[in-house]
N, C-alpha and C positions, 0 to 999 in steps of 0.2 A: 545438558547431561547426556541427552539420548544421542546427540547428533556424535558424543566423541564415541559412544558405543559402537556406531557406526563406521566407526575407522577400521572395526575389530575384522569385518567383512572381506576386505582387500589383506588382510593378515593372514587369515583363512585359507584365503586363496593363496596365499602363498608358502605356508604350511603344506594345505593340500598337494601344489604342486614340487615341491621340494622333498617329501615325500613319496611321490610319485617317482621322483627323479635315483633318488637310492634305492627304490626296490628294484630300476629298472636296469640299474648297475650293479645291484648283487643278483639278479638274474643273469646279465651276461658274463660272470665270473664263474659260472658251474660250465662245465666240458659238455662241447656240442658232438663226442663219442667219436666213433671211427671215421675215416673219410668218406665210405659210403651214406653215412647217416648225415653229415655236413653237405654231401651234395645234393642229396635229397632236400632237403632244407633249402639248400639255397634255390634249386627248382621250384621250391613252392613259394619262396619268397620272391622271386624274379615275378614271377605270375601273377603274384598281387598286385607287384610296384606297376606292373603294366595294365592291368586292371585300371588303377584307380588313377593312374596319368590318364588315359581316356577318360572314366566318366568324372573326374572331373574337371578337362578341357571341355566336355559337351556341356555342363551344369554349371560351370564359367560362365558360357556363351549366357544362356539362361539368367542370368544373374545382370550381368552387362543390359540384358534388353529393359528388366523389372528395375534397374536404377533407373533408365531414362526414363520409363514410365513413372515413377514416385517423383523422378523430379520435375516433369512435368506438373502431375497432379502437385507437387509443392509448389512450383511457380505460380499457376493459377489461384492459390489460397487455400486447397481443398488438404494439403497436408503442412506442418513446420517443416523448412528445410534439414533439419536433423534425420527427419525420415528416412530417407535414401541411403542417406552413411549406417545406422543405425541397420536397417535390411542388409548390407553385405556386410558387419561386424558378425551378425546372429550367425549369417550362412559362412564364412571362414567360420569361426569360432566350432561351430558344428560340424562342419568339415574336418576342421584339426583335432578333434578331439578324438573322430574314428580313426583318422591316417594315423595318430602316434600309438593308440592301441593296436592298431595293424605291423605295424614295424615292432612292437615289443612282441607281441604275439607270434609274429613268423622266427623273430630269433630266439623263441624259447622252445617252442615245439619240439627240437633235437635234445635239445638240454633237459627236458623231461623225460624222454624217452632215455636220456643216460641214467638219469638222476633214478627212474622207477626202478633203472636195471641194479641200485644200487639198496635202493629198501624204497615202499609204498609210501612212505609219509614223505619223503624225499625229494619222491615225483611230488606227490599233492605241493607239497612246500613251493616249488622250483614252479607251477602252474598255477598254482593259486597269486603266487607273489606276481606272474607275469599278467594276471586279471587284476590284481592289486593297482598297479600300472594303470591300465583304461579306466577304471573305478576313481582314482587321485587325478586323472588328468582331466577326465569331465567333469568334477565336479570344482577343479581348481580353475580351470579355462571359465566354466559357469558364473562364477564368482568373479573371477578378474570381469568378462564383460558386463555383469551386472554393477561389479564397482565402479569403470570407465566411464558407463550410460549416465549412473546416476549423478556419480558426481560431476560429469561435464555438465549435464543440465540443470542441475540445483546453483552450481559456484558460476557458471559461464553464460549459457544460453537463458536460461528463466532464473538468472540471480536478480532482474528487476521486478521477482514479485514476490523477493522475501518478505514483504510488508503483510503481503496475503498467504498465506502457508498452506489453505485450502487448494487457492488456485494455482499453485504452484504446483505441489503432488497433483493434482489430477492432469495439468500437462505435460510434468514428468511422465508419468503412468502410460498417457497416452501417445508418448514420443516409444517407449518402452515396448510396448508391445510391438511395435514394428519390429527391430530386432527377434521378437519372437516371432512373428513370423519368417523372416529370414532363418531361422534356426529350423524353423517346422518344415519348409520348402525345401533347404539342403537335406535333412533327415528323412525326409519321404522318396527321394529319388535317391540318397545311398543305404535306404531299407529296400526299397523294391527293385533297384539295381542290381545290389549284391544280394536281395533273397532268390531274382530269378536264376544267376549265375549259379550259387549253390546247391539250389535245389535242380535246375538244370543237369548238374553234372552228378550229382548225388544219384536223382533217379534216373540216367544212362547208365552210371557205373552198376548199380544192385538189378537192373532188370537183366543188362545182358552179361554182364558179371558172374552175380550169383546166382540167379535162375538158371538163364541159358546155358552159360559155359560151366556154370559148375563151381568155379574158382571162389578161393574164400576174398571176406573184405582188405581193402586195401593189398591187393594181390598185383604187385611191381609188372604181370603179364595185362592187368587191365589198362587199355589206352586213356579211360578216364580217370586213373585216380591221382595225378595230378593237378586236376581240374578239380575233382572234388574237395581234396586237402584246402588246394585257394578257396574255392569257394566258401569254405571254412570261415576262414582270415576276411573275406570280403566282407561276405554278407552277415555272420554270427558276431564279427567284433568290429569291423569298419562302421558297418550298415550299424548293428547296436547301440555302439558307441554314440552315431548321431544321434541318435534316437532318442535316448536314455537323455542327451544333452537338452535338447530340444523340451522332454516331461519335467527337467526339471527347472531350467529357465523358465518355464512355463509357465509352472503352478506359482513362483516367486512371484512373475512381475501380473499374474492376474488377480494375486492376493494386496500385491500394492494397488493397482487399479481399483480395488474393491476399499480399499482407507479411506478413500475421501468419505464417499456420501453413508460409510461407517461414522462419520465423525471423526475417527482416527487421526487424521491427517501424517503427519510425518513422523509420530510413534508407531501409528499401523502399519507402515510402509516401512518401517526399522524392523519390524516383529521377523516375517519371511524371513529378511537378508541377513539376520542375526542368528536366530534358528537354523539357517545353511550354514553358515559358520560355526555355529557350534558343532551343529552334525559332524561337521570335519574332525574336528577332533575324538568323538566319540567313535566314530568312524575309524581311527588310526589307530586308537585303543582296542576296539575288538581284532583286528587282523594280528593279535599277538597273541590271542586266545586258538587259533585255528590250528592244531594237529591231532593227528591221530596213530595208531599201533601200524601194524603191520596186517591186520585181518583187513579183509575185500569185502567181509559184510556190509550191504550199504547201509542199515542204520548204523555202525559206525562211523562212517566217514560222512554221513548226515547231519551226525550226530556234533563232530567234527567240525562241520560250515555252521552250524546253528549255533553252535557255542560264542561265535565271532559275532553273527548278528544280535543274538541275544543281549549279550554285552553290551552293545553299542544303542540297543533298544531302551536298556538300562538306564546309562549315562542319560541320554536326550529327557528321558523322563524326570530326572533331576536336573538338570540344565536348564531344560525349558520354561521352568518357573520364574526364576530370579530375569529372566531375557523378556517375559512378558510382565511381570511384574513393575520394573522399574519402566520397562517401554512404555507401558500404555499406562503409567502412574496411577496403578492400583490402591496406592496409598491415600489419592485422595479420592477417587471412583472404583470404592471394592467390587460393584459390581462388574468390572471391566475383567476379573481373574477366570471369568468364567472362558474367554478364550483357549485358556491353559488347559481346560475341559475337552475343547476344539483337538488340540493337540495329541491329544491322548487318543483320543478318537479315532485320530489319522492313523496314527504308529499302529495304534490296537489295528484298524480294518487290514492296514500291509500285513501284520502279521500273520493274520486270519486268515488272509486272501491267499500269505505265500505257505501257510501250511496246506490248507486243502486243495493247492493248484499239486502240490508234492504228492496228497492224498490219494489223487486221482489218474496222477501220472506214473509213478513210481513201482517199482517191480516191487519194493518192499510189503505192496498192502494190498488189499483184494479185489478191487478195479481191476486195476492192471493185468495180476494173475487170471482173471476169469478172463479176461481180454486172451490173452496167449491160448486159452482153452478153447477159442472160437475158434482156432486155426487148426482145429483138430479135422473140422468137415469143411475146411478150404476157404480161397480166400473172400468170396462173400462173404462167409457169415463174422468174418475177423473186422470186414470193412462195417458191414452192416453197426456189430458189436461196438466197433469205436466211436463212427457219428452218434450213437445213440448214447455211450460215456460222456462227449464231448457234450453234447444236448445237456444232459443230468447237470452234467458239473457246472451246470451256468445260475442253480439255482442259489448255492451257499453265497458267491461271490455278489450276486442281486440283493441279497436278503445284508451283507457285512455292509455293503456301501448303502443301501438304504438306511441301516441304522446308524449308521456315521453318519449321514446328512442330517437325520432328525437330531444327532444329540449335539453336534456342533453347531445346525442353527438354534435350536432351543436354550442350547449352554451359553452361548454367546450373545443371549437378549434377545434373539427372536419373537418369545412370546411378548415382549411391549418396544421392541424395533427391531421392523423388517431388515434394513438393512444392514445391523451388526450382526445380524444369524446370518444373512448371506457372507460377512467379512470371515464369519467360523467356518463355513462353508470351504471357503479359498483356506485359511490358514491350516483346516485338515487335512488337506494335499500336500499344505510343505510339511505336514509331522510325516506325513507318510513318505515322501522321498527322503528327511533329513538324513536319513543313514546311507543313502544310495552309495556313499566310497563302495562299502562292505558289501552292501546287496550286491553291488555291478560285478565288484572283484569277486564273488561266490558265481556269477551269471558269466563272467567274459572267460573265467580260468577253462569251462568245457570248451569251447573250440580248440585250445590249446593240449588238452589230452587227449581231444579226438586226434588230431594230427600227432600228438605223437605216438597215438598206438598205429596209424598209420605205417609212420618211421620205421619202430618195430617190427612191423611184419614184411614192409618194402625190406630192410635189412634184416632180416631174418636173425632177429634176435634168441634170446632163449624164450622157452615157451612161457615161462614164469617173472617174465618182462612184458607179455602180450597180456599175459592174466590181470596183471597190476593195470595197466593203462586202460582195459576192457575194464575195471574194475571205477577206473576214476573219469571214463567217459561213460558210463551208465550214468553215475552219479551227476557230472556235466547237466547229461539232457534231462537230469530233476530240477536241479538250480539253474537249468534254461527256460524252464518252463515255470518252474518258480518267479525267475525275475519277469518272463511276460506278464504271467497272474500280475504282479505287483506291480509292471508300465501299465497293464490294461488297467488295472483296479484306482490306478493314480491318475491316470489320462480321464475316465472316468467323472471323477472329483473335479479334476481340473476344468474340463469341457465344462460343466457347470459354472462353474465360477467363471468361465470365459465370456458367456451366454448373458450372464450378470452385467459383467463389466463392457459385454455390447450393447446393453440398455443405457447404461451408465452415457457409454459413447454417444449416444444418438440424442440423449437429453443434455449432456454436453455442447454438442453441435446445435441443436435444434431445443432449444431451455421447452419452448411452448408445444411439441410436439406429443399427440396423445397416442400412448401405444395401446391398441385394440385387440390382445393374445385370446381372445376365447377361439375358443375348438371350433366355434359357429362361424366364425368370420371365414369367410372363401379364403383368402391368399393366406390366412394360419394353417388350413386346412390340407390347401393344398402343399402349401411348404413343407408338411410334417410328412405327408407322404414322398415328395420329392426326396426328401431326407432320410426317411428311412427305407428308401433305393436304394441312397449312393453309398453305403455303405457293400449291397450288395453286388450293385455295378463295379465296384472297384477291385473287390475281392473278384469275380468272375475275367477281368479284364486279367490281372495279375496270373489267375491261377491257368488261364488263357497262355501266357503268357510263359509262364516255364514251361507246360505242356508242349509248344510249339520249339522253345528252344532245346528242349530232353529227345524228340523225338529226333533233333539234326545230331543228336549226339548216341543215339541209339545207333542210327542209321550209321556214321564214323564208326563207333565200337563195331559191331558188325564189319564193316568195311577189311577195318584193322587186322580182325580175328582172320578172315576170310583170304587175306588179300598178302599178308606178311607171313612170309613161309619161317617157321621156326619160331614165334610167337608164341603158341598156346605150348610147344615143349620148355619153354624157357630159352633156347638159345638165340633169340633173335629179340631187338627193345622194339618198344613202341613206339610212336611219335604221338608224345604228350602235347605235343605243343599244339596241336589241329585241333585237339580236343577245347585247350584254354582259348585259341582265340574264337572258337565257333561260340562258348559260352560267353565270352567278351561281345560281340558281336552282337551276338540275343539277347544279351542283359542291356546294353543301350539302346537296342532299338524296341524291344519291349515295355522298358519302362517307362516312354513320354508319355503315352495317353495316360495311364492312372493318374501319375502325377498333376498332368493337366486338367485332371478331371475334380481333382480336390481345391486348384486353385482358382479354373475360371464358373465353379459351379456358383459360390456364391455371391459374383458378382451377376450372371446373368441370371439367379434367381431375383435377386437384389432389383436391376432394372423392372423386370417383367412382374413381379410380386409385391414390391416396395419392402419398406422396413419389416414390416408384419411378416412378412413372407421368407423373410430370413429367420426371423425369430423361428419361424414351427420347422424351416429346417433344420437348422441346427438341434432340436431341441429330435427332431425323429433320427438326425443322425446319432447324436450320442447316446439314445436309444437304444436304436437297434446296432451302435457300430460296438457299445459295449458286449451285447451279449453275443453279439457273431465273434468278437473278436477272442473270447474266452472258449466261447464253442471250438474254435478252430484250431488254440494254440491247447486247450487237453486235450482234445481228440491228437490230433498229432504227437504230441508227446507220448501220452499212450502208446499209440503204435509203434512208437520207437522202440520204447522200451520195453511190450510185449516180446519183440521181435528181441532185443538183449538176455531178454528173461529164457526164450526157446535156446540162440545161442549159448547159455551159460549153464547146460545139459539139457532143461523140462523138453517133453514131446519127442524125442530123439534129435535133439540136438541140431546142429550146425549141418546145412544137407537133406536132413529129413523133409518130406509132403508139409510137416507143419511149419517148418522153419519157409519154404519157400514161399506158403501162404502168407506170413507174417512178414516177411519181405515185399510182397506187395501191397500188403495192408501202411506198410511203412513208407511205402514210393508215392501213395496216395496222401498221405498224414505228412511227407514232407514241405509239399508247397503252404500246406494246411497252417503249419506253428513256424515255419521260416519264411514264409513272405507273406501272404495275406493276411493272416492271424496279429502279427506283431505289425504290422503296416495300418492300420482299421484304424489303434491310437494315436497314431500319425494324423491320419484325415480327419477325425474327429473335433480334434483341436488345430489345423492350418484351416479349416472351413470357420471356424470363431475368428482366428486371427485375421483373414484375411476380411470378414466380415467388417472388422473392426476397424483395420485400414483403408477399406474403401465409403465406409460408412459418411462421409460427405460427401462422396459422387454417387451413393444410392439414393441420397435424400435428393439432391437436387434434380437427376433424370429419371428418378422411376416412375411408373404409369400409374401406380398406385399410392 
């Protein structure tokens, strides 16, 4: 009975994507406005398409070497030959799912910017529906390659061990997570690809922009604000998009990984995939619930997005009964329902997590506000101000996912077996993504209003077409910041459960193998602290890493202003185009060490440390890569929106000593919640997977 349930998964997906597919066709029936606003557009979309032809020809190449390598290590015995296919399904699959949100996303930007000129709910609709799009297409793509995997290796490759159901899901599982890792790998190089490009061009356009020259944002005299609109598109919905793909494959196939030695077997491993699929639909339900008036208050149009996910929180809470119920045959092991506990848990901490990521970030509430007030006595005390929000804010998000772990191991039989509290553990990660269509589509539609208030002011629209777009990219960088809350707070969960299922791995591999995690043992000891470094080497590398490419783009801007007669009066253009490729340039050659730093750390801890050794990293990375990563994306946000809050009159406005201070408060907070911040999730969880994949060439050479 469970197995035809199971069909429902690949239906899902294809729902979701079909779905996907008409929003993205009634987005391009709305008017892309005058032909200045269409060329503008197609400017910013030219720069993406060339963007992301490069980085991912160089992350190609990358891909190409890491197959020969897995098929190697297949050859010799240390991996199934599925390996290797299954590692570049994860990384297209995650690669495609940012490119199609990028292409929906550049051809909607104009068309909101018509649509706001036409009433505020208009725009919201026309941008929201275009994050609708990246929201349906991750999560439909997710699904399709989690159906492909599964069932090629249940029906095809380990269909000789249907006799054994045990051993069967657990080599499923562990063919599976490879493709997550593939997903993690592409995601972490087009998160900190397109975070450095963005934030790159972002902070050259506001330092010499609006500081120096004066000129308001997105001002058609700036040489960067073509580069910064892409940047947009790259790194906010390209780079997301993988991201977002990547947490939620993720949590899925480390929740199946976790059914065997649950006892579960092949109902526990139906639960996740089933649960994503339901999501889906509960998910397409709330996006019909999403409008609002014509007022710019942002708790209206808060009010507005929450309505959508709300709904969709709803649904899952009723769905998700009868989906674990009949899974895990409740009827004859009532105490098996307590998973359904698990779930609740999940949904409850997202929710939690993306209210007071809003709380903290938001012009609406008193954070934030007091944030803007720092920039009274300049831009120290606005900086000082933010790390030290960002600091605070990391205490509610510790304390929601803490209690989510105790009540979903405990619900789920923890207290008389360990390892079905751990199976609650994994399965409150997938409550917590199940709604991710919705969350994504409230999280992707900001880049698309930033660029089109961009549009806007590059076409000098009416000023009460500037108001509405400033009014629905305020709101953007809440539900940007929102959706990170809710990738950190899920990544989080997930890293846990990953951690699990590389124990799992290793007594897989090695049945007789005693794992020795006390605090006391040297290579635990030392691992934990390895671990919780590289969170902060990576973050340092990254944030390294825009700083050097902002500064070749300062130096252009200047150049530009200085050098182009008729410029700063308006009658002379710029050349945009030096700007995009200097940011092209510095986003690929910036981003390989980080990347490489999350994949070769834990095999050459692995050698030098042995299993043990991996174990205390992992366990200091997700440690410390949770709370840095929360730290960084409120602190950031805040500043953003402090800096919205100045512009939107407080402090004397647009211009003002305080408005300039908060500009730089926001230059610093950019690399902060756009590339380091939302990347930490990334490492977090490819340092488990790849743990996990190489986990029979650490047992057999490491020194320990």
């Amino acid at each position: 009975m469970v197995e035809k349930f199971v069909l429902f998964v690949p239906v899902g997906s294809m729902l979701a994507l079909i779905f996907a597919f008409f929003q993205a066709k009634k987005v391009l029936g709305f008017s892309e406005g005058s032909d200045r606003m269409r060329k503008i557009s197609a400017s910013i979309r030219q720069g993406a398409n060339a963007y992301l032809r490069r980085q991912y020809t160089g992350i190609g190449l990358f891909f190409v070497v890491m197959f020969v390598v897995l098929g190697i290590m297949a050859f010799y015995g240390f991996l199934t030959p599925f390996v290797p296919f299954a590692f570049i399904m994860g990384g297209f699959f995650s690669g495609l799912s940012g490119f199609i949100g990028m292409k929906i996303a550049t051809a909607a930007n104009a068309r909101t910017a018509q649509a706001s000129s036409e009433s505020l709910n208009r725009g919201l609709r026309v941008a929201f529906s275009a994050g609708s799009v990246m929201g349906f297409t991750v999560i439909g793509l997710g699904l399709l390659n989690l159906s492909i995997c599964f069932f090629l290796l249940k029906y095809v490759f380990y269909a000789g061990l249907a006799g054994d159901e045990a051993k069967q899901i657990s080599e499923i599982s562990s063919a599976m997570l490879t493709f997550g890792m593939g997903a993690s790998s592409m995601a972490l190089f087009a998160r900190v690809g397109g975070g450095i490009f963005t934030k790159a061009a972002d902070v050259g356009a506001d330092l010499v922009g609006k500081v120096e020259a004066g000129i308001p944002e997105d001002d058609p005299r700036n040489p960067a604000v073509i580069a910064d609109n892409v940047g947009d598109n790259v790194g906010d919905v390209a780079g997301m998009g993988a991201d977002l793909y990547e947490s939620y494959v993720g949590s899925i196939v480390a929740t199946i990984a976790l059914a065997v030695s649950a006892g579960y077997n092949f109902g526990g491993a139906a639960v996740p995939m089933l649960m994503a699929a339901v999501g889906t639909l509960a998910s397409i339900a709330g996006t019909f619930f999403v409008r609002c008036g014509e007022k710019t208050d942002q708790k209206v149009l808060l009010g507005a997005l929450r309505k959508g996910t709300y709904v969709s929180s709803a649904l899952i809470i009723i769905a998700a009964f009868p989906v674990i119920y009949y899974s895990l045959d409740c009827a004859r092991y009532p105490e098996r329902i307590g998973v359904y506990a698990a779930v609740l848990s999940g949904l409850l901490a997202g929710v939690l997590i993306g209210f007071f990521t809003e709380y903290f970030t938001s012009a609406t509430y008193k954070p934030t506000q007091e944030l803007s007030d720092a920039s009274l006595t300049g831009p120290a005390t606005i900086i000082i101000g933010g790390i030290s929000l960002g600091m605070f804010s990391t205490l509610l998000p510790v304390i929601i996912v803490g209690v989510s772990v105790l009540v979903s191991f405990f619900a789920s039989g923890g207290a008389a077996d360990f390892a079905r509290g751990l199976y609650g553990v994994g399965i409150s990660a997938v409550g917590m993504l199940s709604t991710l269509g919705i969350t994504l589509a409230t999280d992707a539609y900001g880049p698309v209003a930033d660029n089109a208030g961009g549009i806007a002011e590059m076409s000098h629209l009416p000023a009460e077409v500037r108001e509405r777009t400033d009014a629905l990219d305020s709101l953007g960088n809440t539900t940007a910041a929102t959706g990170k809350g809710f990738a950190i707070g899920s990544a989080a969960l997930t890293a846990l459960a990953l951690i699990l299922a590389y124990i799992d791995e290793i007594k897989l591999k090695s049945p007789g193998f005693a794992f020795d995690l006390s605090i006391i043992n040297p290579p635990v000891l030392i691992g934990l602290f390895v671990g919780t470094m590289l969170p902060f080497l990576f973050s340092s590398m990254t944030m390294k890493g825009v700083g050097r490419a902002a500064q070749n783009i300062v130096r252009e801007v200047r150049r530009q202003f200085r050098e182009i007669p008729g410029l700063m009066e308006g009658t002379a253009d710029a050349d945009y185009a030096a700007c995009v490729d200097i940011c092209t340039k510095g986003a690929q050659k910036e981003m390989i060490a980080p990347a490489l730093t999350g994949i070769v750390s834990p095999i050459v801890v692995g050698l030098l440390l042995g299993v043990n050794g991996v174990a205390g990293m992992l366990a200091g990375a997700t440690a410390s890569g949770f709370v840095l990563a929360v730290m960084m994306a409120n602190a950031g946000g805040a500043w953003d929106n402090a800096k919205k809050y100045i512009e939107s009159g407080s402090h004397g406005g647009k211009g003002s000593d305080p408005h300039k201070a908060a500009v730089v408060g926001d230059t610093v907070g950019d690399p902060f919640k756009d590339t380091s911040g939302p990347s930490i999730n990334i490492l977090i969880k490819l340092l488990s997977m790849v743990s996990i994949v190489f986990a029979g060439l650490i047992l057999r050479f490491s020194l320990f």
